[in-house]
N, C-alpha and C positions, 0 to 999 in steps of 0.2 A: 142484381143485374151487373152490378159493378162488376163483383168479382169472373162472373162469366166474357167480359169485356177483357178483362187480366189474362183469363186462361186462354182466349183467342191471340190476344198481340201475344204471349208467352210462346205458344204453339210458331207461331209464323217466326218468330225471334229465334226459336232453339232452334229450329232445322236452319235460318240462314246462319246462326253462328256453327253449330254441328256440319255443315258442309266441308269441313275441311279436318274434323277430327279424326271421321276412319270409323264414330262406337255406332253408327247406324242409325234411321230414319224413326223406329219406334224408341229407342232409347232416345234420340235429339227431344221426339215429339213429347216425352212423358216427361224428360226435363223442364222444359220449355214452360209446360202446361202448370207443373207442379210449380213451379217459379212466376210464374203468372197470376195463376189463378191465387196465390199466397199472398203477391201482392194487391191483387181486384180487393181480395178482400180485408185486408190492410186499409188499403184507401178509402172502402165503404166506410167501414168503421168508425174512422178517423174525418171522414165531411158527413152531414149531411144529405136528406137524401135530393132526387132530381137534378139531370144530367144536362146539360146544355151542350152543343156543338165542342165547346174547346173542353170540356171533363173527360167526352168522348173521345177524344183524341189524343190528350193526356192518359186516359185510363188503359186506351192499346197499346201506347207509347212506353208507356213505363212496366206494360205487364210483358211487351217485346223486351227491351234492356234487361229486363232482369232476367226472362226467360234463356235469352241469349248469355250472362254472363255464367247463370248457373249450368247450361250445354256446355260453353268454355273451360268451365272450372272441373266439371266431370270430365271431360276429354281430356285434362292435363294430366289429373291422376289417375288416368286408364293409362296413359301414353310413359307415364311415370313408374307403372308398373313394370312395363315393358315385358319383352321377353328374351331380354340376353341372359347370357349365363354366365355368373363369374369366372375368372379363371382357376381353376386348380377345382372349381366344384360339376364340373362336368364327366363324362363316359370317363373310365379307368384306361387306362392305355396301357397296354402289354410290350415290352421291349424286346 
C-alpha cells in the first residue's frame, strides 16, 4: 500500500516539477511515478506495517519530492543535451 501511496504523491510531484522543463506530461508522469513509487516502496520496507494519518501524509510527501526531483534532474540533462551546434561543425559553406 505504501508503495502505491509513493507512486501517487511521485505522479502529482513530477508533472508540478516538469512544468517548466519543456520534456512533456507523460514523460514528467513516468518520472514522477518511477521515483515515487521506488521510494513507497523503500519506506514499506524499511517500517513496519499499518498507516496512521501522519505515515499517510509523509508517504505522498516524500513519494512527491522525490518524484519531483527526479522530473528535475531528467529535465536538466534533456536541456543539457540541447540542440546547438558547434561552431566549425555545422553545413559546409561555399565561398
Amino acid at each position: 500500500m505504501e508503495w502505491l501511496l509513493g507512486l501517487l504523491g511521485g505522479l502529482v510531484g513530477g508533472n508540478l516539477a516538469g512544468a517548466r522543463t519543456g520534456v512533456g506530461i507523460g514523460a514528467n508522469s513516468v518520472a514522477g511515478a518511477v521515483g515515487g513509487g521506488v521510494t513507497g516502496a523503500i519506506i514499506q520496507a524499511a517500517t513496519s506495517g499499518g498507516l496512521d494519518f501522519g505515515q499517510i501524509i509523509g508517504q505522498v510527501g516524500a513519494g512527491g519530492a522525490v518524484g519531483a526531483v527526479l522530473t528535475a534532474l531528467i529535465g536538466l540533462m534533456r536541456r543539457g543535451r540541447g540542440t546547438t551546434v558547434p561552431q566549425g561543425h555545422g553545413r559546409a559553406m561555399s565561398h
